[in-house]
VEXROFI-261940 format. One record per atom (N, C-alpha, C): chain; residue in one letter; atom name; x negated, y, z negated. Coordinates in steps of 0.001 Angstrom, whole numbers, plus 500000, padded with zeros to 6 digits. Atoms other than C-alpha are relative to their C-alpha. Example, Ala and Ser with C-alpha at 12.3 -4.5 7.8 and 13.67 -1.06 7.14 Angstrom:
<"A", "A", "N", <499110, 498810, 500000>> <"A", "A", "CA", <487700, 495500, 492200>> <"A", "A", "C", <499100, 501200, 500000>> <"A", "S", "N", <500820, 498810, 500060>> <"A", "S", "CA", <486330, 498940, 492860>> <"A", "S", "C", <500770, 501090, 499270>> 
//
This chain:
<"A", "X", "N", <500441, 501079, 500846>> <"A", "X", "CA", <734365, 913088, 146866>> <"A", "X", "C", <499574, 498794, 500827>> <"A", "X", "N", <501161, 501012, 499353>> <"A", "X", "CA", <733962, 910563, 149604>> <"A", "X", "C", <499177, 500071, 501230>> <"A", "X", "N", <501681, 499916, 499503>> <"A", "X", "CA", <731195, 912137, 151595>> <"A", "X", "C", <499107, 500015, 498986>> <"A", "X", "N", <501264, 500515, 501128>> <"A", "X", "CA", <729292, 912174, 148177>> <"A", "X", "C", <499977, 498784, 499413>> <"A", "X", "N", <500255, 501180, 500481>> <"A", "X", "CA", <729925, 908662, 147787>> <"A", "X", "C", <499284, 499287, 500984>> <"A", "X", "N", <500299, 501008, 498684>> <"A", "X", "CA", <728792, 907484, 151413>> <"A", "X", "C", <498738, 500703, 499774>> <"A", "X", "N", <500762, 499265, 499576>> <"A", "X", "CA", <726227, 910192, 150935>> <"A", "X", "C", <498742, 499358, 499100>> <"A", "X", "N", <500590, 501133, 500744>> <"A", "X", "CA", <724953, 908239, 147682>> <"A", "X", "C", <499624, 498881, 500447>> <"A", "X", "N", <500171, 501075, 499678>> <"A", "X", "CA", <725499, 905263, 148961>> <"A", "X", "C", <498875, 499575, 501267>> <"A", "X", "N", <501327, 500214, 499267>> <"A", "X", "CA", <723099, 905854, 151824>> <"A", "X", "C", <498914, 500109, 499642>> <"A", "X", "N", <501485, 499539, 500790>> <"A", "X", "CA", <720363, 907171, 149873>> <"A", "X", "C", <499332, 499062, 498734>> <"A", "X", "N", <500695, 501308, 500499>> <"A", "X", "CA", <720638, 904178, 148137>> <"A", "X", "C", <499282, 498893, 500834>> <"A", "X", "N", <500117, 501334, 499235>> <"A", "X", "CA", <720764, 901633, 150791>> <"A", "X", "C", <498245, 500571, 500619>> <"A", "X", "N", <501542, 499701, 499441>> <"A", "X", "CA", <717442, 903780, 152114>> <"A", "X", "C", <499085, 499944, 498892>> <"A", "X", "N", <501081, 500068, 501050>> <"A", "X", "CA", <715738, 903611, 148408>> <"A", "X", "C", <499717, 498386, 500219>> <"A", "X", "N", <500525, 501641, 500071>> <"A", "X", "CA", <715991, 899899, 148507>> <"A", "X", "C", <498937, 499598, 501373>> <"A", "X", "N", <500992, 500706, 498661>> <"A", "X", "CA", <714847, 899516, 152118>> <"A", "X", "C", <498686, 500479, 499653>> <"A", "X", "N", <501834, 499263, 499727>> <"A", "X", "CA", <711793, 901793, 151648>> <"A", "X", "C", <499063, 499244, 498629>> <"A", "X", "N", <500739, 500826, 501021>> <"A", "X", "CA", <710967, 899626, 148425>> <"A", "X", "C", <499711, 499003, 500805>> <"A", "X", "N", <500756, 501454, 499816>> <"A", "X", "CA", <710678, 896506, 150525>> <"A", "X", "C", <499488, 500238, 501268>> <"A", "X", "N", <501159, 499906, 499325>> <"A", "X", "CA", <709010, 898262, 153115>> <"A", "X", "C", <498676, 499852, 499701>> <"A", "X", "N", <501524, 499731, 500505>> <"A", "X", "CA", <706259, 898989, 150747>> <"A", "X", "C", <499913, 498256, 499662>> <"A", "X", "N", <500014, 501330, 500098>> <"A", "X", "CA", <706684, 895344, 149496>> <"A", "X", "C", <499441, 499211, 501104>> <"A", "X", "N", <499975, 501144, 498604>> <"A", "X", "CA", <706019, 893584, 152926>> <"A", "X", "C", <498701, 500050, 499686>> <"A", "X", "N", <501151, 500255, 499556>> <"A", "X", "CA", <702874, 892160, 153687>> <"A", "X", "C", <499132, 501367, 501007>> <"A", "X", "N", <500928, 498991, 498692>> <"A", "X", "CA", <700203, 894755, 155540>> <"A", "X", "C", <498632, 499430, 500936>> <"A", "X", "N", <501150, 500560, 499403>> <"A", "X", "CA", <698164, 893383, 158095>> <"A", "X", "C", <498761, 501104, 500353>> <"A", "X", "N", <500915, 498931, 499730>> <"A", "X", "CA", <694877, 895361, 158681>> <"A", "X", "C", <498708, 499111, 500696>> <"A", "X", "N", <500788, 500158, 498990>> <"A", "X", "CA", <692441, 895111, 161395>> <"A", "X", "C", <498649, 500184, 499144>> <"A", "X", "N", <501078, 499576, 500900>> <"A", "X", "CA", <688899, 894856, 160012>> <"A", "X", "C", <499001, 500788, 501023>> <"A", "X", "N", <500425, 498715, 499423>> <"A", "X", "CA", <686737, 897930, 161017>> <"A", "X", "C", <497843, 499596, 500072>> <"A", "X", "N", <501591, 500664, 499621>> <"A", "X", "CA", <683572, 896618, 162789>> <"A", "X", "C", <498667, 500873, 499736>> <"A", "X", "N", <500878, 499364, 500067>> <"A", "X", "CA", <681686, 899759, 162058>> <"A", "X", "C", <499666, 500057, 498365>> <"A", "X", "N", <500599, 500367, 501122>> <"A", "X", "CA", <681723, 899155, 158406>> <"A", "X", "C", <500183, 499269, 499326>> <"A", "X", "N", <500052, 501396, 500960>> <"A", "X", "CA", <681847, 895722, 157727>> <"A", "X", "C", <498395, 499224, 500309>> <"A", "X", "N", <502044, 500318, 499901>> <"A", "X", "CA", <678040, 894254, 157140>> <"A", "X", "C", <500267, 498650, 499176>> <"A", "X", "N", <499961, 501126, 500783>> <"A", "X", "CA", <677995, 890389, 156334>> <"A", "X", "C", <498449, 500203, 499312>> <"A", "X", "N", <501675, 499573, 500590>> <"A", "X", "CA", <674173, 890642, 154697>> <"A", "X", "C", <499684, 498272, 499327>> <"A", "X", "N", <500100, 500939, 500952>> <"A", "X", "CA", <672428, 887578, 153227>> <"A", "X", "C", <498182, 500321, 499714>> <"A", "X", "N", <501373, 499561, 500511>> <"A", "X", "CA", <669210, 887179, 151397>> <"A", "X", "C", <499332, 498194, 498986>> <"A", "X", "N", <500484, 501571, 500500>> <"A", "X", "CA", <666914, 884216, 150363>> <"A", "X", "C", <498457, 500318, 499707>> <"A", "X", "N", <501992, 500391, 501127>> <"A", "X", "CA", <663244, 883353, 148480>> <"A", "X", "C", <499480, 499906, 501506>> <"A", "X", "N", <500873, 499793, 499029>> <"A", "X", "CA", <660527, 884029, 151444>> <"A", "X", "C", <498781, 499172, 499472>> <"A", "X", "N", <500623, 500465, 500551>> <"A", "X", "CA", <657942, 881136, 150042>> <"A", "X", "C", <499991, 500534, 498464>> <"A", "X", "N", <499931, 499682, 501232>> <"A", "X", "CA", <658570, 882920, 146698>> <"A", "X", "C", <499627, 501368, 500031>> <"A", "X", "N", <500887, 498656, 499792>> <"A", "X", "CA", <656808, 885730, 147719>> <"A", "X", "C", <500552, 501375, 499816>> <"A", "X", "N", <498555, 498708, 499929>> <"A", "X", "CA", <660039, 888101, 148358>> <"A", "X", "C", <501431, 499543, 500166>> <"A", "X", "N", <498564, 499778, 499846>> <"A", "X", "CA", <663567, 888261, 148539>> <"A", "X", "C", <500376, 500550, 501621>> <"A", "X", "N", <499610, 499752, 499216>> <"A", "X", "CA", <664507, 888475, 152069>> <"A", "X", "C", <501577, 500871, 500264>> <"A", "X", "N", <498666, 499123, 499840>> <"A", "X", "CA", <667553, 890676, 153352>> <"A", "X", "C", <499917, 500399, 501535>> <"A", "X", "N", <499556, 499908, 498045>> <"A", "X", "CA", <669064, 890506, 157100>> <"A", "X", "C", <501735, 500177, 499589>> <"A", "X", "N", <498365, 499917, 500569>> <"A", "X", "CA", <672528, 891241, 157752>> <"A", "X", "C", <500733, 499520, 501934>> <"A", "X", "N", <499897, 500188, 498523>> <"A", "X", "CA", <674787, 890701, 160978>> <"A", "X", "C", <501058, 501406, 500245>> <"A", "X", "N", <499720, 499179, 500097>> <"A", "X", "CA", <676004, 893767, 162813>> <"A", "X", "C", <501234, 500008, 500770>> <"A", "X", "N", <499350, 499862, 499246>> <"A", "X", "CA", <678818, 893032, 164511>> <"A", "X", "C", <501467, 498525, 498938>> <"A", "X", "N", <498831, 501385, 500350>> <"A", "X", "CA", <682546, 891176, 162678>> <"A", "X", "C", <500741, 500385, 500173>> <"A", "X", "N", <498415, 499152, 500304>> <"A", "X", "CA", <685747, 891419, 163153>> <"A", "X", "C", <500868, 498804, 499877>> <"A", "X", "N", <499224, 501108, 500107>> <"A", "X", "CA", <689124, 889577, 162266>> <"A", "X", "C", <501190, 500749, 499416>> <"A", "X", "N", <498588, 499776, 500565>> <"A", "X", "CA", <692111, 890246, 159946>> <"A", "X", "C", <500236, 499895, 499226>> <"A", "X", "N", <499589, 500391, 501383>> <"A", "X", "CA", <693232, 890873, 156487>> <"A", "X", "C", <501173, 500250, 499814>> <"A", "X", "N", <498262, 499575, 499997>> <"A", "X", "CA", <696750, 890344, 155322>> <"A", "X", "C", <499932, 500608, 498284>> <"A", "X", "N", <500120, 500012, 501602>> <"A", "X", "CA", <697292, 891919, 151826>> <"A", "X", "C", <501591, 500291, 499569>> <"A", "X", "N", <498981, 500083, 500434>> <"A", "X", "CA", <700617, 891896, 150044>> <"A", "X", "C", <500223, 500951, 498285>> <"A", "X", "N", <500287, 499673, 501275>> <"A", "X", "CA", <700443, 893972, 146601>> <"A", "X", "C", <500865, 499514, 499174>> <"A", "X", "N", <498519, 500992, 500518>> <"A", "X", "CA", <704104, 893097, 145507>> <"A", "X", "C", <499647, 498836, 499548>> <"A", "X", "N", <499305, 501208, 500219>> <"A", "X", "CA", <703883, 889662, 145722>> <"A", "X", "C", <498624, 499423, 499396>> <"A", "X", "N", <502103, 500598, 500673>> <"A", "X", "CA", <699467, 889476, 144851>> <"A", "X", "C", <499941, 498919, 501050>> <"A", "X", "N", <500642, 501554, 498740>> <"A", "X", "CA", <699119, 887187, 148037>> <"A", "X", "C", <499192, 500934, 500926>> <"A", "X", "N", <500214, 499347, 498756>> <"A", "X", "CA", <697063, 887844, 150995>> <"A", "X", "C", <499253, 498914, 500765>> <"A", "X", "N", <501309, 501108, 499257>> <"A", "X", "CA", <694530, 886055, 153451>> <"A", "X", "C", <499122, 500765, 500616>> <"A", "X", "N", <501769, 499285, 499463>> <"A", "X", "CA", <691050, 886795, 154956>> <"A", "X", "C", <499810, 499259, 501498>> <"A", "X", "N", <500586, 501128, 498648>> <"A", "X", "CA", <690171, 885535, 158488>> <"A", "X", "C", <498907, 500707, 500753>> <"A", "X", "N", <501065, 499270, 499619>> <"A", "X", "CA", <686780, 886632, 159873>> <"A", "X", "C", <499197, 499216, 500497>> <"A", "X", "N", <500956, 500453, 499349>> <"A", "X", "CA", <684379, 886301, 162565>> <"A", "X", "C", <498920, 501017, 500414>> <"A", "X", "N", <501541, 499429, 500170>> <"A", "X", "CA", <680879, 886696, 162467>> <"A", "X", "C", <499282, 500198, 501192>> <"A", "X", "N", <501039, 500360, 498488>> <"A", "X", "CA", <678711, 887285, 166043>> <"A", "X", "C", <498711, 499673, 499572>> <"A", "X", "N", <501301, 499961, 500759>> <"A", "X", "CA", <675563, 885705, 164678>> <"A", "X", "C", <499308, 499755, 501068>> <"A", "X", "N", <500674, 499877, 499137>> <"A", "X", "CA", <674026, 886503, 167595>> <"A", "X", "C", <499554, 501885, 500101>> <"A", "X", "N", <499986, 498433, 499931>> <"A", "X", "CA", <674366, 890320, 166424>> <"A", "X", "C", <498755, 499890, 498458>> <"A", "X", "N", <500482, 500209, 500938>> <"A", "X", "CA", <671838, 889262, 163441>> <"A", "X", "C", <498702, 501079, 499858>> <"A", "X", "N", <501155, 498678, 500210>> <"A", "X", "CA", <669199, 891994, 162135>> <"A", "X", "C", <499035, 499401, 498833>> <"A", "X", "N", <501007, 500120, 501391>> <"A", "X", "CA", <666179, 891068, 160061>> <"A", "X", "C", <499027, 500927, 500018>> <"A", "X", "N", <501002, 498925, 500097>> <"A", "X", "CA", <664392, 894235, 160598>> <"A", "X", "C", <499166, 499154, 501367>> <"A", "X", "N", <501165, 500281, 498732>> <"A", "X", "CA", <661936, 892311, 163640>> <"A", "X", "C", <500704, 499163, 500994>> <"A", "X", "N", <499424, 500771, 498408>> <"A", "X", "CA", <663102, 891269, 167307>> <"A", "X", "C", <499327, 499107, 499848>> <"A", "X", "N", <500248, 501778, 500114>> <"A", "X", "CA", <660907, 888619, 166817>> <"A", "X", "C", <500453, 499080, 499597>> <"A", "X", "N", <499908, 500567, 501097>> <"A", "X", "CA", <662086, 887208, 164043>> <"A", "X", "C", <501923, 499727, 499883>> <"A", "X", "N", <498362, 500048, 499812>> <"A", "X", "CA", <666027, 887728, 165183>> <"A", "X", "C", <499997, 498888, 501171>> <"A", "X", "N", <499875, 501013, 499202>> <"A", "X", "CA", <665289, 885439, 168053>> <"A", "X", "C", <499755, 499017, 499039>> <"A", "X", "N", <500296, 500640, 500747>> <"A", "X", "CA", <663167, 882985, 166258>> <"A", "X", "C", <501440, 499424, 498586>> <"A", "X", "N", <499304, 500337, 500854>> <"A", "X", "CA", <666214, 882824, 163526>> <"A", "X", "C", <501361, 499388, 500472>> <"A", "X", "N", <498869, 500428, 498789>> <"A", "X", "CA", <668688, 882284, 166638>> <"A", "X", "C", <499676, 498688, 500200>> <"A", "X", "N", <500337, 501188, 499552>> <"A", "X", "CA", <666723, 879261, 167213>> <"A", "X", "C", <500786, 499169, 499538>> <"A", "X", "N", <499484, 501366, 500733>> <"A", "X", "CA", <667938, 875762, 166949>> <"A", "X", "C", <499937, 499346, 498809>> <"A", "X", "N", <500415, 500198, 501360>> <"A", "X", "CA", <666291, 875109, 163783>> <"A", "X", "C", <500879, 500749, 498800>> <"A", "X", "N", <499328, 499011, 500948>> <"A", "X", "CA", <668425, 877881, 162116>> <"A", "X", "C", <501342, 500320, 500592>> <"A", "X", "N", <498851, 499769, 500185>> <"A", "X", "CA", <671512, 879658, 163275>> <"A", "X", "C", <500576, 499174, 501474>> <"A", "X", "N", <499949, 500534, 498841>> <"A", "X", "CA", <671230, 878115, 166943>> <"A", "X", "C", <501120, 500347, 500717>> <"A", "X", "N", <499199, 499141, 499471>> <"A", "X", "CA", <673216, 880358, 168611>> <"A", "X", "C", <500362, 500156, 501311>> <"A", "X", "N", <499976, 500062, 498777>> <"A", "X", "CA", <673357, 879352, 171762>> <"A", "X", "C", <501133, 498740, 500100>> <"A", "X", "N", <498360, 501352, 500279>> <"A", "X", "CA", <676092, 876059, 170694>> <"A", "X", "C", <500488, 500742, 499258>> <"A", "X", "N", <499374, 499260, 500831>> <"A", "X", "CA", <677240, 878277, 168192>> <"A", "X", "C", <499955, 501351, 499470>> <"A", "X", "N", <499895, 498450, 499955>> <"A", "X", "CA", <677797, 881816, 168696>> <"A", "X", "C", <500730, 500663, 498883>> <"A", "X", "N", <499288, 499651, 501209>> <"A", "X", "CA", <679798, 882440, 165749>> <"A", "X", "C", <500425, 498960, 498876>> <"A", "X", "N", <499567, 500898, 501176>> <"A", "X", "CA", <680525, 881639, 162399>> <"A", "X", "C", <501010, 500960, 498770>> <"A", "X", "N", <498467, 499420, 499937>> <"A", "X", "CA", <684267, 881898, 160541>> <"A", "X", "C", <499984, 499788, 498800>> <"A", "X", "N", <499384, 500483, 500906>> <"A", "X", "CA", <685657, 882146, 157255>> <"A", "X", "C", <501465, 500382, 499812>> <"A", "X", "N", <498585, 499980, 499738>> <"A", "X", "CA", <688960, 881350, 156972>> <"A", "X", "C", <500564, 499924, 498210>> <"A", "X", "N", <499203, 500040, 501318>> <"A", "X", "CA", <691053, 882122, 153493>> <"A", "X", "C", <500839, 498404, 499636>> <"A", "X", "N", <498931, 500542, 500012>> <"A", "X", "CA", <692873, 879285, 151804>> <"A", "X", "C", <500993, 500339, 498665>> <"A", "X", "N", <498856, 499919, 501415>> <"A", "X", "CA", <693953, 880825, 148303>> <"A", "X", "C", <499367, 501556, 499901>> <"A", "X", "N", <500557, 498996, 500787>> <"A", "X", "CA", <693045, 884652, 147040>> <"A", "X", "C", <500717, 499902, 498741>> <"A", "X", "N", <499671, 500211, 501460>> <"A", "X", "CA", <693081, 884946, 143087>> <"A", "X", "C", <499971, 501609, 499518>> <"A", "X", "N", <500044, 498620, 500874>> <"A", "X", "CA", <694287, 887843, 141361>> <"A", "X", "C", <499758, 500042, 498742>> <"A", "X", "N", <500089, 499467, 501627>> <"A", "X", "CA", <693182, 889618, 137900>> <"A", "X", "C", <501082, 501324, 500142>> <"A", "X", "N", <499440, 498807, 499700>> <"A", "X", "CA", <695730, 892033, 137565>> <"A", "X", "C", <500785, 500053, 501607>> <"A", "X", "N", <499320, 499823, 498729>> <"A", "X", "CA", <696604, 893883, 140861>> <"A", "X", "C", <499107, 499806, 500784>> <"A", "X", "N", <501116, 500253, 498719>> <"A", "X", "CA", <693542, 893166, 142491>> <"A", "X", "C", <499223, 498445, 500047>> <"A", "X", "N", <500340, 501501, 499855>> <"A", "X", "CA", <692160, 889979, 144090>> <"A", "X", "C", <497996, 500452, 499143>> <"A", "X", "N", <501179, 499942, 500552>> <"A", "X", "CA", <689325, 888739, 141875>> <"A", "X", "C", <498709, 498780, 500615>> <"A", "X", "N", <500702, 501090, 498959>> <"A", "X", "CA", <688307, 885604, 144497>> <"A", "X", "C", <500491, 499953, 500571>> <"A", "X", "N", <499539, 500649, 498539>> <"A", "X", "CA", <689057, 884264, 147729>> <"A", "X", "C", <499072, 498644, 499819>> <"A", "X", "N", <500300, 501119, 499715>> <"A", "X", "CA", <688534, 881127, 148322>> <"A", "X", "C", <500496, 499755, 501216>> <"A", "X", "N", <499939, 500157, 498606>> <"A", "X", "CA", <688343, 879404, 152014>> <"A", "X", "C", <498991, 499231, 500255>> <"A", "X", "N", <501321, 500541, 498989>> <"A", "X", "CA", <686108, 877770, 154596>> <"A", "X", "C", <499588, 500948, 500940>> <"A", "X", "N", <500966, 499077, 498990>> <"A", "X", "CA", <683198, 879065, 155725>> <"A", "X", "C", <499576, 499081, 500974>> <"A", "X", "N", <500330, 501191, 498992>> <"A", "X", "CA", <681936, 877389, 159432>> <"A", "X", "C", <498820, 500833, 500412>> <"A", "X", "N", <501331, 499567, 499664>> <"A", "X", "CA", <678266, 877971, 160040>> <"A", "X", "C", <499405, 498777, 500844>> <"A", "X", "N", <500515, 501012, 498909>> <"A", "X", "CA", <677131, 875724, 162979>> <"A", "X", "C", <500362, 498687, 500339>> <"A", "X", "N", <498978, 501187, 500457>> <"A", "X", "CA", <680075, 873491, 163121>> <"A", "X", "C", <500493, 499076, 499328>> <"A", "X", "N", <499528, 500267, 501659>> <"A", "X", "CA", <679736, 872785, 159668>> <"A", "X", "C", <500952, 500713, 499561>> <"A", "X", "N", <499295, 498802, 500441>> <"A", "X", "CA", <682606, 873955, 157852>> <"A", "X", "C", <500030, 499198, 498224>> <"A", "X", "N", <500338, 499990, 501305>> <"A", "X", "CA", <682029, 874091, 153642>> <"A", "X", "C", <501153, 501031, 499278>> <"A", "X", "N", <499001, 499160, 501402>> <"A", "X", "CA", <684547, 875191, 150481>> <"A", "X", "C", <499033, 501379, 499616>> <"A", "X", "N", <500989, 498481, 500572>> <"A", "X", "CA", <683024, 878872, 149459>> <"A", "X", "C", <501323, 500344, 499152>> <"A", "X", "N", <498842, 498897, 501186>> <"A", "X", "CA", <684695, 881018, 146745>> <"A", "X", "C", <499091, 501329, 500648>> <"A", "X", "N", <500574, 498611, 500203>> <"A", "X", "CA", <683719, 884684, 147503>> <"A", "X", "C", <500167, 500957, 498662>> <"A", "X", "N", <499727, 498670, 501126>> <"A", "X", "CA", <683788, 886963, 144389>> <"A", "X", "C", <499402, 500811, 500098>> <"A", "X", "N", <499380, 498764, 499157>> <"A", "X", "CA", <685122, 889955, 144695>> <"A", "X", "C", <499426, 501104, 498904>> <"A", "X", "N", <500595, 498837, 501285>> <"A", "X", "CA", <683108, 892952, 142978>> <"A", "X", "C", <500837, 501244, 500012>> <"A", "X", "N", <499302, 498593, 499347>> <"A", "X", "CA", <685168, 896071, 144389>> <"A", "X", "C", <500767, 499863, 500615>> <"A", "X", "N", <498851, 500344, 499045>> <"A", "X", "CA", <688405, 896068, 145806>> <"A", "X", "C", <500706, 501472, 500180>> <"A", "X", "N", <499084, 499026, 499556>> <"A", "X", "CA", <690570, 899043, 147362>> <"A", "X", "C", <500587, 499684, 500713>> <"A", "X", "N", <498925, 500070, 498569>> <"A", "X", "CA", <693701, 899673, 149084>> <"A", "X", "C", <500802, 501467, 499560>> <"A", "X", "N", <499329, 498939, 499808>> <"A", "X", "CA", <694830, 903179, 149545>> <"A", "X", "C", <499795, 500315, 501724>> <"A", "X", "N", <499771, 499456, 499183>> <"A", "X", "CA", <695558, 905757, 152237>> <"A", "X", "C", <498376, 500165, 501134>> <"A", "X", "N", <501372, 499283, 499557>> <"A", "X", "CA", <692352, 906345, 154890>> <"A", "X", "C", <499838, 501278, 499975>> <"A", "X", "N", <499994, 498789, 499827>> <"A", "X", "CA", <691546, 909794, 154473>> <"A", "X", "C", <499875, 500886, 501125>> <"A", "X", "N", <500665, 500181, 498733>> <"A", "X", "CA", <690031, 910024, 157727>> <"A", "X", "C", <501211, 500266, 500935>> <"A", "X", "N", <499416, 500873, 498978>> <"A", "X", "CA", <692561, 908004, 159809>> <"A", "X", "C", <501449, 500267, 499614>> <"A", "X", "N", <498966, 499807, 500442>> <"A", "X", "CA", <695525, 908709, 157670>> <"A", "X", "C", <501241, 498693, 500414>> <"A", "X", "N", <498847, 501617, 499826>> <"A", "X", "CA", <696985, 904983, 157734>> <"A", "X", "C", <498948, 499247, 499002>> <"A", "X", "N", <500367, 500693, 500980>> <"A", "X", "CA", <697100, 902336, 155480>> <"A", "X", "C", <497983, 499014, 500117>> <"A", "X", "N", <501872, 500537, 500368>> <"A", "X", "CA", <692962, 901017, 154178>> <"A", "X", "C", <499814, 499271, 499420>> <"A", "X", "N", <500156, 500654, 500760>> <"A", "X", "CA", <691778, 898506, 152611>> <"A", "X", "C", <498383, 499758, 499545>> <"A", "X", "N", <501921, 499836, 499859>> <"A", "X", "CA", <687477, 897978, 151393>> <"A", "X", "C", <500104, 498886, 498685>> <"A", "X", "N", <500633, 500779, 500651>> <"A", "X", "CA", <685993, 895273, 149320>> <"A", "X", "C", <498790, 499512, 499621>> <"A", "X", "N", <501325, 500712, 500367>> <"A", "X", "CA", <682584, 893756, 148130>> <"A", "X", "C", <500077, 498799, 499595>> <"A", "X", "N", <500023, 501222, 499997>> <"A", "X", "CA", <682429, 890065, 148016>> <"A", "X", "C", <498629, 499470, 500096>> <"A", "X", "N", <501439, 500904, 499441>> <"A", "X", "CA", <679305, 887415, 147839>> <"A", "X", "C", <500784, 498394, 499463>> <"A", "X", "N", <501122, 501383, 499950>> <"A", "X", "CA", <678427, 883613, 147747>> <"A", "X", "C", <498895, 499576, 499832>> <"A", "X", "N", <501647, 500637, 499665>> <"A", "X", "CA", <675519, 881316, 147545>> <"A", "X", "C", <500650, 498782, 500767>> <"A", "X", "N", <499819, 501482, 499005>> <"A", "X", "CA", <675605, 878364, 149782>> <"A", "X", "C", <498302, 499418, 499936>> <"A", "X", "N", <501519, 500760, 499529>> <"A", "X", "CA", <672632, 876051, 150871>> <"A", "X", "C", <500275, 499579, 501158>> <"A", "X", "N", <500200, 500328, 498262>> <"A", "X", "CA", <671602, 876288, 154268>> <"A", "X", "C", <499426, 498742, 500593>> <"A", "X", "N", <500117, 501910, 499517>> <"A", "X", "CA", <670620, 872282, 154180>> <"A", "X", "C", <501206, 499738, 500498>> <"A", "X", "N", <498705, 500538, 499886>> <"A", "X", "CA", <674299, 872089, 154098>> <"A", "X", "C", <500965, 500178, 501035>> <"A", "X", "N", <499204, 498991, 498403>> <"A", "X", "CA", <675043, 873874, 157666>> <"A", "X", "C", <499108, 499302, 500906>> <"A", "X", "N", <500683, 500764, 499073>> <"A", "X", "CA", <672064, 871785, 159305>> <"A", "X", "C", <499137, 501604, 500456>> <"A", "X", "N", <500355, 498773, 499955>> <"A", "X", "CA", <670314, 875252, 158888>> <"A", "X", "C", <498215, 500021, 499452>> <"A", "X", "N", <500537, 500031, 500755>> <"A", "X", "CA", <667394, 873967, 156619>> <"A", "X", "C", <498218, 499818, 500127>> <"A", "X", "N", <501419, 500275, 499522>> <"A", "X", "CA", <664184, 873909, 158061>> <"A", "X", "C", <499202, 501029, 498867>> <"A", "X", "N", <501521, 499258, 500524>> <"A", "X", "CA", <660790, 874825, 155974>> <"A", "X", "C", <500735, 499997, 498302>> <"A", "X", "N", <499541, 500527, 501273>> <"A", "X", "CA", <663314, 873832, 152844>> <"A", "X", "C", <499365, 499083, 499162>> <"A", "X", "N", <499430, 499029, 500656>> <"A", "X", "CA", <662529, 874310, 150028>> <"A", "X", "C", <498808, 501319, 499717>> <"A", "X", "N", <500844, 499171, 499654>> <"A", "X", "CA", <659522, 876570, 150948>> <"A", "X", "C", <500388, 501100, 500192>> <"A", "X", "N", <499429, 498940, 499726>> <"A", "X", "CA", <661706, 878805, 152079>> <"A", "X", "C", <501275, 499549, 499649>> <"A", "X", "N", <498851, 500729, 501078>> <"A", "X", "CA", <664758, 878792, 149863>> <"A", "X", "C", <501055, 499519, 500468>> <"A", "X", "N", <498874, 500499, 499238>> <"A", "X", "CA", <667453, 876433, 150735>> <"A", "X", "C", <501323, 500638, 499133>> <"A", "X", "N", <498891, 499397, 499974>> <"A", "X", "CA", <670179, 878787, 148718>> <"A", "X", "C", <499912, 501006, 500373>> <"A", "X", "N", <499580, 499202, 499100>> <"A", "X", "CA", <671548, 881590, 150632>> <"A", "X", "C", <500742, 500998, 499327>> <"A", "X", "N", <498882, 498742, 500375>> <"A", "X", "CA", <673312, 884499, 148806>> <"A", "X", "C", <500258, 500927, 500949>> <"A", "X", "N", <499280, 499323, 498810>> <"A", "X", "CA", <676146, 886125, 151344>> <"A", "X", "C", <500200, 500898, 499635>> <"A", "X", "N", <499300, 498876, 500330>> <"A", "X", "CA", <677114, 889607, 150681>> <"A", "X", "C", <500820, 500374, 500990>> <"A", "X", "N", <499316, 499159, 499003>> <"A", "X", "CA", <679976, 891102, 152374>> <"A", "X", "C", <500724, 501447, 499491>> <"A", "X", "N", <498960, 498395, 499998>> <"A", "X", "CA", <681035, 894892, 152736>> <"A", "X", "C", <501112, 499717, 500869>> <"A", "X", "N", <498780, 500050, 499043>> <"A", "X", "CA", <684247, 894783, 154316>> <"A", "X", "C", <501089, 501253, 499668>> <"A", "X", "N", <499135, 498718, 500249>> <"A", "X", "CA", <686649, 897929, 155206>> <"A", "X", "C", <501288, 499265, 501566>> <"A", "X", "N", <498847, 500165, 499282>> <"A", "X", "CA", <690008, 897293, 157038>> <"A", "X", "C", <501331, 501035, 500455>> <"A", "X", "N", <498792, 498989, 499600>> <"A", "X", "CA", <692759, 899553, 158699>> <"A", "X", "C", <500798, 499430, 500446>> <"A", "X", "N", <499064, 500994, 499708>> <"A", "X", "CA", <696062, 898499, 159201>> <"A", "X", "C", <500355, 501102, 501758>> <"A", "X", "N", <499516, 498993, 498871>> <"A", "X", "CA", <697267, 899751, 162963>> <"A", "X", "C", <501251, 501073, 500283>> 
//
């Protein structure tokens, strides 16, 4: 009778722990091969532009238990793609992302908002050429299961913004060429 009480009693003390294992916070590394910041803007009216940058990485904390988490991410906007090498320098320029004082640009979490179990905004500062501006991201798609792949904890999202690139010291040929900015981000994360 009391090895089946110690025997209980452990299999308790291990149900509880492994509940607030799952409980804890999970930090996850964000996965540079498929996270794509993307943005897109009015081309004199003419078109809808779409460039993206190919290179981010940073850190997501997510918590499910408790619905908290944070976002911290950096951009190489010197890894920037608009479909033409010309036109990736030229956008490097001083006039625009000027990438040569400012090689990157950060957004840092200060609140995520849940619906349910899943975050339905983030909110934070975004820093685009040592401007740093309030953004909300909303959140179209959210996951957090197992990687199938990798077989450790995953996380994937879809997020955008609009901003105005007057407001980063970004704004040249404004409003000819549209001074708001819609951000899209794919983002996929693995915890280590």
């Amino acid at each position: 009778m009391t090895s089946f009480k110690k025997i209980a009693a452990a299999l308790a003390f291990a149900s509880v722990a492994a509940g607030a294992a799952l409980a804890a916070p999970v930090t996850y590394n964000v996965d540079s091969s498929h996270t794509f910041p993307r943005f897109s803007y009015s081309h004199f009216g003419l078109s809808t532009q779409l460039s993206s940058f190919s290179n981010t990485t940073g850190k997501v904390v997510f918590d499910a238990e408790a619905k908290a988490g944070s976002v911290d991410i950096v951009i190489d906007m010197k890894s920037v793609n608009t479909g033409s090498s010309l036109f990736n320098g030229h956008i490097q320029g001083e006039d625009f992302l000027d990438t040569t004082k400012f090689p990157t640009a950060t957004f840092k979490s200060t609140k995520v908002v849940f619906e349910g179990d899943k975050p339905k905004a983030i909110e934070g500062n975004l820093t685009i050429k040592g401007v740093t501006k309030p953004v909300t991201l909303n959140v179209t798609s959210f996951q957090a299961m197992p990687h199938p792949m990798m077989k450790k904890p995953a996380l994937g999202a879809n997020a955008f913004t609009t901003i105005k690139r007057t407001e980063f010291n970004a704004g040249k040929y404004a409003p000819y060429v549209g001074d708001e900015v819609r951000i899209d981000i794919a983002i996929e994360a693995i915890a280590p």
